[in-house]
KESEPA-264791 format. One record per residue (C-alpha): x, y, z. Coordinates in steps of 0.5 Angstrom, whole numbers, padded with zeros to 4 digits, always signed. Example, Ala and Ser with C-alpha at 12.3 -4.5 7.8 and 13.67 -1.06 7.14 Angstrom:
REM residues 2
+0025-0009+0016 +0027-0002+0014 
END
This chain:
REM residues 304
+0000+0000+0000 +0003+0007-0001 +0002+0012+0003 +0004+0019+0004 +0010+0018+0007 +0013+0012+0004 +0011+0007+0009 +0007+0002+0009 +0001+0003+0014 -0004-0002+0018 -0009+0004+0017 -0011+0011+0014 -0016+0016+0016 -0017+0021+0011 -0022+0027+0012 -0027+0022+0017 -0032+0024+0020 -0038+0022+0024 -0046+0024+0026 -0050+0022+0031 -0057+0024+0031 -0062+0028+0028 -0064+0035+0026 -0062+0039+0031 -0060+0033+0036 -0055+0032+0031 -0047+0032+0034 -0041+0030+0032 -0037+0024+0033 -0031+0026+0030 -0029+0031+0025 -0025+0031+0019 -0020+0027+0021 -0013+0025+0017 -0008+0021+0020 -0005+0014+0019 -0002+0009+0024 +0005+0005+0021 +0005-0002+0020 +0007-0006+0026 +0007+0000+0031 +0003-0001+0038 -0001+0005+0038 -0004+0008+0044 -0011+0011+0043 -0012+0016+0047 -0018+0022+0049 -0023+0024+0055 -0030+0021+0055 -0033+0022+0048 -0028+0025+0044 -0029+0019+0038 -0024+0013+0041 -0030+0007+0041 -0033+0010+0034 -0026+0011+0031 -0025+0003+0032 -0032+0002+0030 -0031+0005+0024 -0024+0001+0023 -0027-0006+0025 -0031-0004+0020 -0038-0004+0024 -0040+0002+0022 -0039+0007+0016 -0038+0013+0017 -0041+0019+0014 -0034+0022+0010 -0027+0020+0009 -0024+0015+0007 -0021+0009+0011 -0015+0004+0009 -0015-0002+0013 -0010-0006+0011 -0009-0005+0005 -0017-0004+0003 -0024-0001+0005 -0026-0004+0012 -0029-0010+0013 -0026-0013+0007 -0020-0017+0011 -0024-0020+0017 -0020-0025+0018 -0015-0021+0019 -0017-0017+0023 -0018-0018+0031 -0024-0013+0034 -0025-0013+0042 -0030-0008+0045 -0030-0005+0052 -0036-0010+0054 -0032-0017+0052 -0039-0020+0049 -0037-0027+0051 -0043-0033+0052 -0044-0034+0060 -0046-0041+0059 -0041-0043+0055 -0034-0046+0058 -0028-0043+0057 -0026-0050+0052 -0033-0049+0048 -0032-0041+0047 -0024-0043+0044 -0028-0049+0039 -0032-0043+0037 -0026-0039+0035 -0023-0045+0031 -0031-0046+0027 -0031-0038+0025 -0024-0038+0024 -0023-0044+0020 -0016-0044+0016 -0013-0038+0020 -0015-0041+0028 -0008-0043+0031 -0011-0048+0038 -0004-0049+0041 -0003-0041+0042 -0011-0040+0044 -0010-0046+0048 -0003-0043+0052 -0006-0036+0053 -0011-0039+0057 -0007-0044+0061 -0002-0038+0062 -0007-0036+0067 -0008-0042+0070 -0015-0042+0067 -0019-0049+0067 -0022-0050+0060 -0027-0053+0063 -0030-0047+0067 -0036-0043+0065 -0036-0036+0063 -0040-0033+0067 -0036-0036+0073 -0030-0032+0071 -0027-0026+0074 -0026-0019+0070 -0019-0021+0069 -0020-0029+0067 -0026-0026+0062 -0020-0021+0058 -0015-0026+0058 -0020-0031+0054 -0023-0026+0050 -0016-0024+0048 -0014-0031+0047 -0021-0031+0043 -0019-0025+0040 -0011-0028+0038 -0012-0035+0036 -0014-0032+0030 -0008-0029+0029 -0010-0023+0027 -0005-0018+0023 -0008-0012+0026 -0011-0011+0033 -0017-0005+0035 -0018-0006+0043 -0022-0001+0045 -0021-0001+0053 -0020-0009+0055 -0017-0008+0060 -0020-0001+0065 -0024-0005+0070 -0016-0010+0071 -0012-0008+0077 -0005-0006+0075 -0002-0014+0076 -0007-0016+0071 -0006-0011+0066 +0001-0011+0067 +0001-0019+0065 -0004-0019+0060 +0000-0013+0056 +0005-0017+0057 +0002-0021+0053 +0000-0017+0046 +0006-0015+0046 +0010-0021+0046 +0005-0022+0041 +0006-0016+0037 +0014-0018+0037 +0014-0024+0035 +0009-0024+0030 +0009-0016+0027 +0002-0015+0029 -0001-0008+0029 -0004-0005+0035 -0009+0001+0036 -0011+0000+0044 -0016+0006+0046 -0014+0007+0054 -0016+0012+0059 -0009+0010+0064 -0005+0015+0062 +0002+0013+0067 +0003+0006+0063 +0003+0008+0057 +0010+0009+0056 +0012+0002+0057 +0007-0001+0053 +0007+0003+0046 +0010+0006+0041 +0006+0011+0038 +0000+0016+0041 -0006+0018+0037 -0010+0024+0042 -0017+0025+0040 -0020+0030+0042 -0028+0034+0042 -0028+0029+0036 -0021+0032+0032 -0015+0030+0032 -0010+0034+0037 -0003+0030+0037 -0001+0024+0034 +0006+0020+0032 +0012+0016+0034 +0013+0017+0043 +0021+0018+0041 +0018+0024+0036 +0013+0027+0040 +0017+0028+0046 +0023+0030+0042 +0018+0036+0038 +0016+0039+0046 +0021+0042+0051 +0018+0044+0059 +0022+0050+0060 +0022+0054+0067 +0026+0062+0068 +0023+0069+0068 +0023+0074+0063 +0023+0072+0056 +0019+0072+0051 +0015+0066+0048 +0011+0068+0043 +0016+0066+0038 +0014+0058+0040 +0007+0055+0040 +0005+0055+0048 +0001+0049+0049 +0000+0050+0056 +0004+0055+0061 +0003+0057+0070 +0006+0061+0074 +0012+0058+0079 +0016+0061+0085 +0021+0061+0080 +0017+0066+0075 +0014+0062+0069 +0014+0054+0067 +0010+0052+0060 +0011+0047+0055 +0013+0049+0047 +0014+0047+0041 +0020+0051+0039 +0021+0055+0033 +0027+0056+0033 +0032+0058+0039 +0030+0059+0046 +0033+0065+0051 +0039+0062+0056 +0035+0065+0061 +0030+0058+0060 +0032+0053+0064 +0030+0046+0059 +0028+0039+0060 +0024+0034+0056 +0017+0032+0058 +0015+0026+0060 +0009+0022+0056 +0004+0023+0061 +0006+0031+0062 +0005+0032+0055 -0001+0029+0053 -0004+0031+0060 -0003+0039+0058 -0006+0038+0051 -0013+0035+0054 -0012+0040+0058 -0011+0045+0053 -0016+0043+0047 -0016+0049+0043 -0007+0047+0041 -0006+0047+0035 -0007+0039+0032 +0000+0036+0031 +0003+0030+0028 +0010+0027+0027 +0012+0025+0019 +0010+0018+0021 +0003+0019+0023 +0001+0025+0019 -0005+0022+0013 -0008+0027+0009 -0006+0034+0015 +0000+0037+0015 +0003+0037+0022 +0002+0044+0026 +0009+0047+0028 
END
């Protein structure tokens, strides 16, 4: 597949969006959105409530169309690579009545050709599960690691999990991201992964997309992001030739952080910002201008 920067792209956005309602009920979910997620990146997805993460991957599993722009996944129109794309919402629909045993032979009949029982059947026994127990008898975490390994067995070249893991204590997220990405390095696969919990982040992905009010706010590599963004603390100085994302008095005058724009005054004193600073200060500041990194920029040019 050819994109705008020349490399291949597990997907690409360009100018989507999407409505709710009707008349005068109608609202946006997303709004002209353009951006790409690189092939083989483990993509963090993140947003408040209601920016568009959960109608984002619905359009990707291709669920639902959206009502302008276009989408690439894997090559193709959403919907067309089924069997290669794995889809796992926040609610884990998974048959109560069934045993752990059943649901996984269910994933074998709907995934014939492409199901892989030896690695469905080790996630399972990873956790210390027994087949034989029903559904509905397992706790959260114990659901998410056969939904996982529902969602796995087929071996998927691409992964969209929207929220799998927000109800898990942090053992338990620890183990089963552990798990995707091993998966992710041993097999190439993609993942796009919606997730409210900010701090963990840096250790489980490579890329970041910000969603937010249903526009696409930052995106790209972490190494990237982090290194495009400067935390700068001093008095005095002018800043106006940087974009200021976000800045507050301190007892030493002012601390912000920028995207420079050329050189800054010795007077500032510099640090680079942690991944949960930087994506904390632009939720807070909504009205930043959008930027994405080379990697990540679809049909958008990224903001200075």
């Amino acid at each position: 597949m050819s994109t705008s920067s020349g490399a291949p792209a597990a997907i690409e956005v360009t100018g989507v969006t999407q409505r709710y309602g009707r008349g005068r009920r109608t609202s946006l979910a997303l709004e002209d959105c353009s951006f790409r997620v690189p092939a083989g990146s483990v993509c963090a997805l993140v947003g408040p409530n209601g920016a568009g993460k959960s109608t984002l991957l619905r359009i990707a599993a291709g669920l639902i169309r959206p009502d302008a722009g276009a989408v690439n996944v894997l090559g193709a129109a959403p919907g067309t690579h089924r069997d290669r794309v794995g889809y796992l919402d926040q609610d884990q629909p998974l048959y109560g009545h069934l045993s752990i045993a059943d649901t996984l032979g269910m994933g074998a009949r709907l995934n014939a050709g492409r199901w892989d029982t030896a690695y469905a059947a080790r996630i399972v026994e990873q956790g210390g599960l027994d087949p034989r127990r029903r559904i509905r008898g397992l706790s959260g975490g114990e659901r998410t690691r056969v939904a996982l390994a529902l969602t796995l067995g087929k071996r998927p070249g691409l992964l969209l999990l929207d929220e799998p893991m927000v109800d898990l204590d942090p053992l338990a997220r620890q183990q089963l991201m552990g798990l995707l990405l091993a998966d992710a390095a041993e097999n190439g696969t993609s993942i796009l992964l919606s997730s409210h919990i900010v701090s963990e982040l840096t250790y489980s992905c490579d890329h970041v997309l910000l969603l937010n009010g249903g526009r696409v706010q930052l995106g790209g590599s972490v190494e990237a992001l982090l290194a495009a963004h400067t935390v700068v603390t001093g008095r005095g100085a002018d800043l106006s030739p940087h974009t200021v994302i976000e800045s507050h008095p301190t007892g030493r005058g002012l601390s912000a952080l920028i995207r420079p724009r050329g050189p800054l005054a010795d007077t500032w004193q510099t640090a680079e910002p942690t991944l949960e600073e930087l994506l904390l200060a632009h939720l807070r500041t909504p009205t930043s201008p959008a930027f994405l990194t080379p990697d990540m920029n679809g049909d958008t040019t990224a903001a200075a």
